[in-house]
Residue, then its C-alpha position, 0 to 999 in steps of 0.5 A: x493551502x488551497x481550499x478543497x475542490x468540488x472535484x480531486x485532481x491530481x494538482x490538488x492532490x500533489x499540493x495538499x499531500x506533497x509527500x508520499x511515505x513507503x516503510x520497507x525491510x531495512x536494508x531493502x533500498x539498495x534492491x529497490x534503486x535497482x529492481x523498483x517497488x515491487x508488489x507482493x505479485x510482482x515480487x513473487x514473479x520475480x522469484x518464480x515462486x510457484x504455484x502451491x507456495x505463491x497460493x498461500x503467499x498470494x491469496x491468504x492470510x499470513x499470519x508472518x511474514x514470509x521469507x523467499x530465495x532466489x538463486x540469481x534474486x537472493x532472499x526477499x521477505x514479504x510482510x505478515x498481514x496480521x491485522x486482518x481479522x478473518x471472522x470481520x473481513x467475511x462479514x464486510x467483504x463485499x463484491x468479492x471473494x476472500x482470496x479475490x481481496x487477497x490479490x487485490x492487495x497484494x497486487x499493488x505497492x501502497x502509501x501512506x499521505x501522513x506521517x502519522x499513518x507511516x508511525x501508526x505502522x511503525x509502532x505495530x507490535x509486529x514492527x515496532x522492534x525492528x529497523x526499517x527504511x523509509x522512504x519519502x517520496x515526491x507526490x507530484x513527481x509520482x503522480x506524474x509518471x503514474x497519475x493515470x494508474x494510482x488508485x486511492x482508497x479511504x481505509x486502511x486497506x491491510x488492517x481489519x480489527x474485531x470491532x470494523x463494521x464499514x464494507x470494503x471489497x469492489x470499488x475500495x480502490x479508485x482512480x483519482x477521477x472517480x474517487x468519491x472526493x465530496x463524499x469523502x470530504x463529508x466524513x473527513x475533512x482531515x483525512x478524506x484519503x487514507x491510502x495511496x496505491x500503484x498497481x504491480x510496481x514502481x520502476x522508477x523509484x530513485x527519482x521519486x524518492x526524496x529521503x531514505x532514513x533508517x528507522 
């Protein structure tokens, strides 16, 4: 492997982490070939939920996954956000609201850059039980299409436990040009990147997707 740069590039990037990986409900590829990977915003523009549901869908904690009907779409689920703890998110939340934190990420499509991060959600409580289907993605053909819009982040963005004392809110999410890369790199050498994001969507998905395996 080429040793890490001063700077991240979407080169380097692509060639330390060359596979991306989405868990998703099983049975969900079918819609995905066709509609893409949606947001939870964007799936919630798709179904026309409106404005009472979409609030307490959108901009607060789920404590279950959420069930929505379509009359042309069909049904679509949308995942619980269990592992955040209210109490600590208020306390380490900075530069915005709750609800702005809320949007923020339901505002985009997330992936994992390990396939130890994808188990670690696969063997949740809430997940372990159920089947879903993976999919594993070309890091350099995304970064391709949607280089100039991925975002990264350096935590697990969906999780907040009792015991989290590190701030996330405003500037969690960066470019690839200003990720703060060498600072990163002085607390994780091994993990420097945690979370690899697109904003709304991925339309494109069926030449991004290398694998589909239900799990």
């Amino acid at each position: 492997m080429v040793s890490a740069p001063n700077v991240l590039t979407a080169e380097y990037l692509a060639s330390r982490w060359p596979r991306l990986y989405h868990m998703a409900e099983a049975g969900s590829w079918r819609s995905i070939q066709r509609r893409g990977l949606l947001s939870t915003t964007a799936l919630l523009d798709l179904f026309e939920v409106d404005d009472q549901e979409r609030f307490a869908i959108e901009s607060r904690r789920r404590p279950e996954s959420v069930r929505i009907i379509h009359a042309e779409h069909g049904t679509a689920w949308i995942r619980d956000n269990k592992p955040i703890n209210e109490t600590v998110l208020r306390r380490t939340l900075v530069g915005m609201s709750e609800e702005e934190w809320y949007r923020t990420l339901n505002g985009r499509v997330f992936f994992w850059l390990t396939e130890d991060r994808l188990d670690r959600l696969r063997d949740a409580p809430s997940y372990k039980r159920r089947a879903h289907d993976i999919l594993t993605l070309d890091t350099a053909a995304l970064l391709g299409l949607h280089g100039e819009d991925v975002e990264l982040a350096h935590l697990n963005t969906g999780a907040v436990h009792p015991s989290a004392n590190y701030p996330r809110g405003l500037g969690t999410f960066r470019t690839i040009p200003k990720y703060p890369w060498a600072a990163r790199l002085k607390v994780s050498r091994t993990e420097p990147i945690v979370e690899l994001t697109v904003p709304y969507a991925v339309a494109d998905m069926t030449s991004l997707v290398l694998d589909v395996e239900t799990r």
